[in-house]
C-alpha positions as CSV (number, residue, x, y, z in Angstrom):
1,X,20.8,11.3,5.8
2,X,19.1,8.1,5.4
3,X,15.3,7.3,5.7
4,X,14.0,6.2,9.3
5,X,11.0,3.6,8.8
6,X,8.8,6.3,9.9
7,X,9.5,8.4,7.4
8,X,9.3,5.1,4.8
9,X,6.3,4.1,5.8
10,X,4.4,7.8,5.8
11,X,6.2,8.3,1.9
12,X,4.6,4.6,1.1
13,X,1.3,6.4,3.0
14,X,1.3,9.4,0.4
15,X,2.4,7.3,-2.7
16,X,-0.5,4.5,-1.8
17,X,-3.1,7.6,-1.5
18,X,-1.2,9.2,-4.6
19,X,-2.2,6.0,-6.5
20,X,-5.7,5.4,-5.6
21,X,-6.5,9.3,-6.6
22,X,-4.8,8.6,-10.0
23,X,-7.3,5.7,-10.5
24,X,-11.7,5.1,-11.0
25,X,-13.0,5.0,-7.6
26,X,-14.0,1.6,-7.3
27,X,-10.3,0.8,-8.4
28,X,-7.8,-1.3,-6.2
29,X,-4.0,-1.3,-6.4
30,X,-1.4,-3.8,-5.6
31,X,1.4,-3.4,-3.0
32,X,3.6,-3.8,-5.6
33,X,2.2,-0.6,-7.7
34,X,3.5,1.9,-4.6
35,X,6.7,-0.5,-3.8
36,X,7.6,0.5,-7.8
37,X,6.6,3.9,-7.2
38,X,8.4,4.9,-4.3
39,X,11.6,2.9,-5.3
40,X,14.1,6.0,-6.9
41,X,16.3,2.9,-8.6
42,X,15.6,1.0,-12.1
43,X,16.5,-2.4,-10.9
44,X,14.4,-5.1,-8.8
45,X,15.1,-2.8,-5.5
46,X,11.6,-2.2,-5.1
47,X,11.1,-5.7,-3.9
48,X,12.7,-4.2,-0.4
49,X,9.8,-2.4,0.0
50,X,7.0,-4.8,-0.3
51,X,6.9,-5.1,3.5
52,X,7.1,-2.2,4.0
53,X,4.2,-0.9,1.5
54,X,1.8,-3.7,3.3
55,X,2.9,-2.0,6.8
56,X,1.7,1.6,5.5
57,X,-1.8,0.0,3.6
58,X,-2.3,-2.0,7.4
59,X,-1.9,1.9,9.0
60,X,-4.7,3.6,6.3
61,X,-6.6,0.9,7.4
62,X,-6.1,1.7,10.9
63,X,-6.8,5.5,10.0
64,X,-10.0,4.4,8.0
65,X,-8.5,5.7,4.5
66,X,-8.2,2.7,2.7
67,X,-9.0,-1.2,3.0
68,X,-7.1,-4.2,2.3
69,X,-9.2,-7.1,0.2
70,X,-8.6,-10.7,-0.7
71,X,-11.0,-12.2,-3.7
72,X,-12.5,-8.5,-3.5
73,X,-13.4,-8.6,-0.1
74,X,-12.5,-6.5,3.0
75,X,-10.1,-8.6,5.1
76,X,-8.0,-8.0,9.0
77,X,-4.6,-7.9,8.6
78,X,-4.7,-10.7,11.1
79,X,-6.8,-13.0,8.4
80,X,-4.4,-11.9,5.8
81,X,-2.7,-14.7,3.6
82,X,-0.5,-14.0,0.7
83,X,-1.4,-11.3,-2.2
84,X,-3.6,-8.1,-0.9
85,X,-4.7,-5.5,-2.6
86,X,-5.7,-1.9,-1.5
87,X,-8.7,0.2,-2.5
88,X,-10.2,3.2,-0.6
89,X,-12.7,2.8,1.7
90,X,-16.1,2.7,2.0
91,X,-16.1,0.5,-1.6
């Protein structure tokens, strides 16, 4: 059976969270770190999930797990231009 969004986007959840417990506290990760992650190919598939890895760090923002900086700073997803990354919150 094949994965609904919902379930994508809670699997990119766990693997973003995953990530981030793997790392020093004060560490950030890329979208691109849980896109390669979650992809179960070798090739450049991954890059399907980049949207889809931003959705799920914009919902652990939502939930108060993580935030979403630009030039190390907390930023909305509605100021959000180009590269992100995603650290826990509370940095």
């Amino acid at each position: 059976m094949a994965e609904t969004d919902r379930q994508l986007t809670q699997r990119l959840e766990q693997v973003i969270m995953a990530l981030l417990e793997r790392r020093a506290a004060t560490a950030s990760i890329c979208p691109s770190d849980a896109a390669r992650e979650a992809y179960e190919g070798d090739d450049e598939g991954w890059r399907t999930l980049m949207e889809p890895a931003r959705r799920a760090a914009w919902r652990l923002v939502a939930a108060g797990k993580v935030e979403v900086t630009q030039a190390g700073r907390p930023v909305a997803e509605t100021e959000a231009r180009g590269p992100i990354r995603i650290r826990r919150a509370g940095r």
